[in-house]
N, C-alpha and C positions, 0 to 999 in steps of 0.2 A: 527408478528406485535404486538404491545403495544394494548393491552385491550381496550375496549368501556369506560371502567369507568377510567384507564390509560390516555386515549387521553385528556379525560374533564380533568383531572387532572394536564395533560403538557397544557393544553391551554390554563391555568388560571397563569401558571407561565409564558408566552411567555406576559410578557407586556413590553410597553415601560420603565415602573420603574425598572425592575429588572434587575441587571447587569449582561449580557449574554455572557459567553466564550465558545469559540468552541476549541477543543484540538485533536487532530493530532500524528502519533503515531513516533519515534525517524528515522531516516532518508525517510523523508515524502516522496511515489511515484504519481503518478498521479491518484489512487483512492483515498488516502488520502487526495492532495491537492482538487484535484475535489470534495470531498465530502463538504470536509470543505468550502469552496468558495462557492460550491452549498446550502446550508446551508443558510452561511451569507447573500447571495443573496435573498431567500428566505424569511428570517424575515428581509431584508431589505426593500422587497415588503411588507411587513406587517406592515412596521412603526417602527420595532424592531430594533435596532445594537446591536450588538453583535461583538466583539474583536475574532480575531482568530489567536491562537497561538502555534506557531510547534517548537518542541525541538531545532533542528537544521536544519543549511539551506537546503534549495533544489536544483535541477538542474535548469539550466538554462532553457533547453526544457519546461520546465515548468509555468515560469512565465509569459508568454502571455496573461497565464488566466486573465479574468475582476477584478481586484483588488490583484491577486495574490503580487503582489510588496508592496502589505499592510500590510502582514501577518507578525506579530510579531513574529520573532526569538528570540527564550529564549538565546540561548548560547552567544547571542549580546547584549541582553537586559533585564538581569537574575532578575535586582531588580523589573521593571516595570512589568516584566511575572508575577514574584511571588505574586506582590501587585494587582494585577489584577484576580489570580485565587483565593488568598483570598480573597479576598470582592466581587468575582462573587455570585448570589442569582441560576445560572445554568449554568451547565457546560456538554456539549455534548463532548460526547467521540466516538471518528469515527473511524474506521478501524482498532482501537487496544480493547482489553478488557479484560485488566490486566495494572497496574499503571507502572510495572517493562518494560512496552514496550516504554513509552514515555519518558527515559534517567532522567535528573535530576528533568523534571515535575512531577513524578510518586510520591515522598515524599510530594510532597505540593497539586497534586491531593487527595492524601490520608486524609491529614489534614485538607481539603477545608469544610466548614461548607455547601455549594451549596447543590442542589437537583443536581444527577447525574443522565444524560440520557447517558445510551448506547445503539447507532446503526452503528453492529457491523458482519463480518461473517465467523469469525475465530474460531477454536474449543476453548474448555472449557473454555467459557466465566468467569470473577471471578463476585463477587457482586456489582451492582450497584443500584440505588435507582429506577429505570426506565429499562428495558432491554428490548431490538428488537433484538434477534441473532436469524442467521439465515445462516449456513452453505452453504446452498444448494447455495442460491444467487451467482453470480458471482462478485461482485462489491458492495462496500457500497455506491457507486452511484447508484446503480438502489437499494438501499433499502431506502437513503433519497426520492429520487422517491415518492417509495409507501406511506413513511411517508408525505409526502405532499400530496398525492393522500387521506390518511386515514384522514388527517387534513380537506380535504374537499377543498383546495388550489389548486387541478388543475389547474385553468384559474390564480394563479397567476405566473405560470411559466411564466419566458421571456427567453429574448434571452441569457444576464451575464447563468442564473441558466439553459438552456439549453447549452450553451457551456462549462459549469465547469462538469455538470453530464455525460454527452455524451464523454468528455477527460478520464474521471476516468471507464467508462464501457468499453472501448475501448482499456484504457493501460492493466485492468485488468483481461483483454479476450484475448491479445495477437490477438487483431485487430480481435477480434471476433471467432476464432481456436479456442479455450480450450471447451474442453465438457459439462462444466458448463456453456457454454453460452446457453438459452434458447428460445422459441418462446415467451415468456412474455417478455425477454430480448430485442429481435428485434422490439416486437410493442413497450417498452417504447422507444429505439433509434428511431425510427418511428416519434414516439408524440414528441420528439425534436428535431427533423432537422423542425418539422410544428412549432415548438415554435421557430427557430430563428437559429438553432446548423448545421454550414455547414463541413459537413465531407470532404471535400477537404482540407479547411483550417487548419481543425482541426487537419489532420493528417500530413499534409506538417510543420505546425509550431509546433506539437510535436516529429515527425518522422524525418526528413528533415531538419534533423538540425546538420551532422557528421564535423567536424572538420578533417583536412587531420593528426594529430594526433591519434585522436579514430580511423580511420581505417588504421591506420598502428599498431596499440593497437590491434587491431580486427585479423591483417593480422599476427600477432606475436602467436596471439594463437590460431588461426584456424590452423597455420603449423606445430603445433606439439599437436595436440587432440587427444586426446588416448583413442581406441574403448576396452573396458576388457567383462568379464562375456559371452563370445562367442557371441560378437556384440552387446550384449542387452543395453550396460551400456558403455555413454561416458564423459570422465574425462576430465576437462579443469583447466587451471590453469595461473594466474599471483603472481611475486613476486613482492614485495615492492620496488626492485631494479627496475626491468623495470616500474612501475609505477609512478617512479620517471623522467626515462629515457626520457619516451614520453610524458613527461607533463600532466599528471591524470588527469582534472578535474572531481568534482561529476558529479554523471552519465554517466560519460566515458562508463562503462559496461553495462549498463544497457541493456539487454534483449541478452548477451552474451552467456549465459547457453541455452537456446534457437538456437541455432545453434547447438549445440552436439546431442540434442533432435529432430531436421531436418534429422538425418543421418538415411536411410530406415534398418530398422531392430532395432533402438535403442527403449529403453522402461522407460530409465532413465537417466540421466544427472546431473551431477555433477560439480560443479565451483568453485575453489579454489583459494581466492586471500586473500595474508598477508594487514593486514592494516598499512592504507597508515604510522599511528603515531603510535599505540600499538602495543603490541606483544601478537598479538592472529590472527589467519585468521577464515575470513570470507566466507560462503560458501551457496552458491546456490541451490536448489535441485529443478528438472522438471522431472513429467513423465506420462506415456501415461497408460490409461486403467486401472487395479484393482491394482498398484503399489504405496500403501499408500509413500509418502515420510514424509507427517506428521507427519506418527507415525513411520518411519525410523529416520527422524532426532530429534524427542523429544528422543529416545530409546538412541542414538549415540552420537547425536550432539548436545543438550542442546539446540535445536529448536523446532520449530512447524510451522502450517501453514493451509495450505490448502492438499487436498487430493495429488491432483496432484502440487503442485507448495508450497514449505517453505522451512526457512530461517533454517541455526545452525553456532554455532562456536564452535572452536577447541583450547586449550591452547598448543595444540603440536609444531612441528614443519610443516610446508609446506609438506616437502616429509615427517613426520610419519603422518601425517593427511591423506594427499592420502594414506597411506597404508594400515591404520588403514580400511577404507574406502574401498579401494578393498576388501579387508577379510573380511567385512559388506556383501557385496553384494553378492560372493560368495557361504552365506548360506542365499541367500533371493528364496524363492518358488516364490515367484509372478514375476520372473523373467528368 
C-alpha cells in the first residue's frame, strides 16, 4: 500500500480542478475494466470525474458494467485520448506497470507531465510517481479496494463501485479457483454483495453469454488438445484460418487455456492462437502449484505475468512455436 505521507499526498491531488485520467492496460480483461470503472466510480462518489481510457476495445461480456460503454477507446479516438492524457494533472495506471503494456498510449503516458499513480500486481513494476504493487493480491480490483479502504472511503462504496470490483475479482480468480485467491479476498467479496454486487447477475451477464459460434470454436479445440511432458503439460491451439471460419469475435477465447489445465494430472497449459491481423501468435500460459509460467514465458516467450497465469508471443510460425515449446518443457524440473 501507498505510504501515510503518500496517501495525504494523493488526496490533495484527487480535487475536482485537476484533470483526472484512468488508463487500462492493451487488450483490457475484466480486472482491468473492473478496476478502472471501480475507480471512476469511486471519485465519482467523491465529486471527482475522471475520463477513463483503454488502448483498444473490449468484449462484449464486458460492457454491462455501470458506465462501461463510456470508456474511451484510443484506437477510435486517438486525437481526443492523446489531448486528454496530456493535459491530465493524474493519471492512474491499473493492471499494467510498464507503459510498453498499454499499445500506442505507453509513448504519450511517458510524455504526460501528470503525477502518475500506479496500482498494480504484476512482477517488476517500472517507475512511477506513486506505486501500490503488490503481487501477492489476486486482482487490481481487490487492491483499489484497499486503496479506498486506506483513503478512509469505505462507506463511500455503492453498488456501480461494488459491481465493477466484484467483476474484476472474479474474472481474475477464475471464479474464485486460483490459489491466489485469499480469506482477505472472500471477506472484501463479502463487503460487496452488502454494498449492492449480486453474484448471480454478475456471473450470468459475464459468464453466460456463449454464442453457438464460440462453442463450436471451443468444440474445434477441445477435439484435438494434446496432453505432452507425460500428462503434466497440455497444448492447445487455434489458426488465423479457423478464426476466421467461425466468426472470431474478441473474447471468443477467453478462458480457453483453462480447460487444458482442468485435465487431472496436468500442471501447465499452453494456448496457441495466430493473430486474427498480424503475423505473430499469441499464447496463453496456466499452471497449478510451484510451476513459474512468468518466468517461463518472460525466459521464452517475451512475456510475463503472474506466477501461475501470463501472457508471451512468438514471431515463429504456429507449429515452430509449438515446438519450440514442447522442447521448453521438457527441460522444465517443476514439472
Amino acid at each position: 500500500m501507498f505510504t501515510p505521507a503518500e496517501l495525504l499526498e494523493i488526496n490533495t491531488l484527487l480535487t475536482p480542478e485537476n484533470k483526472i485520467v484512468i488508463l487500462t492496460h492493451y487488450n483490457p480483461d475484466g480486472d482491468a475494466i473492473g478496476s478502472g470503472l471501480g475507480l471512476k466510480h469511486y471519485l465519482k462518489a467523491k465529486g471527482i470525474y475522471a475520463e477513463l481510457i483503454v488502448p483498444n476495445d473490449f468484449p462484449k461480456f464486458l460492457k454491462w458494467m455501470p458506465e462501461a460503454k463510456k470508456a474511451l477507446i484510443a484506437e477510435y479516438k486517438r486525437k481526443v485520448a492523446s489531448d486528454l492524457i496530456h493535459e491530465a494533472d493524474v493519471i492512474f495506471c491499473l493492471d499494467f506497470n510498464s507503459p510498453s503494456r498499454i499499445g500506442l498510449l505507453g509513448d504519450w503516458l511517458t510524455k504526460a507531465k501528470a503525477k502518475k499513480i500506479l496500482i498494480d500486481h504484476h512482477q517488476q513494476p517500472e517507475k512511477f510517481d506513486y506505486v501500490y504493487s503488490d503481487t501477492v493480491i489476486p486482482a487490481t480490483c481487490q487492491m483499489v479496494y484497499h486503496f479506498i479502504e486506506a483513503m478512509g472511503d469505505e462507506d463511500l462504496v455503492n453498488q456501480d463501485i461494488a459491481e465493477c470490483l466484484y467483476t474484476g475479482i472474479m474474472t481474475d480468480t477464475g471464479g474464485f479457483r486460483f490459489r491466489s485467491t485469499s480469506a482477505t479476498t472472500h471477506r472484501i467479496v463479502a463487503n460487496l454483495i452488502e454494498k449492492g454486487a449480486d453474484p448471480a447477475m454478475i456471473t450470468s451477464s459475464t459468464w453466460d453469454t456463449n454464442t453457438v459460434s464460440r462453442l463450436h470454436l471451443l468444440a474445434l479445440i477441445l477435439g484435438r488438445i494434446e496432453v505432452v511432458k507425460d500428462g503434466k503439460v497440455a497444448v492447445l491451439y487455434l489458426t488465423r484460418k479457423e478464426l476466421k471460419e467461425y466468426g472470431f469475435q474478441k473474447g471468443d477465447t477467453e478462458g480457453f487455456v483453462n480447460y487444458g489445465l482442468s485435465i487431472l494430472g496436468v500442471k501447465m497449459a499452453a494456448f496457441f492462437m495466430e493473430d486474427l491481423y498480424e503475423d505473430f501468435i499469441k499464447i496463453s500460459f496456466r499452471s497449478k502449484d510451484d510451476m513459474d509460467v512468468n518466468q517461463f514465458s518472460r525466459k521464452y516467450f517475451s512475456g510475463g505475468g503472474h506466477i501461475n497465469a501470463a501472457g508471451g508471443k512468438s514471431d515463429e510460425s504456429l507449429q515452430a512455436t509449438i515446438e519450440i515449446f514442447k522442447a521448453k518443457v521438457e527441460q522444465e524440473d517443476n514439472l
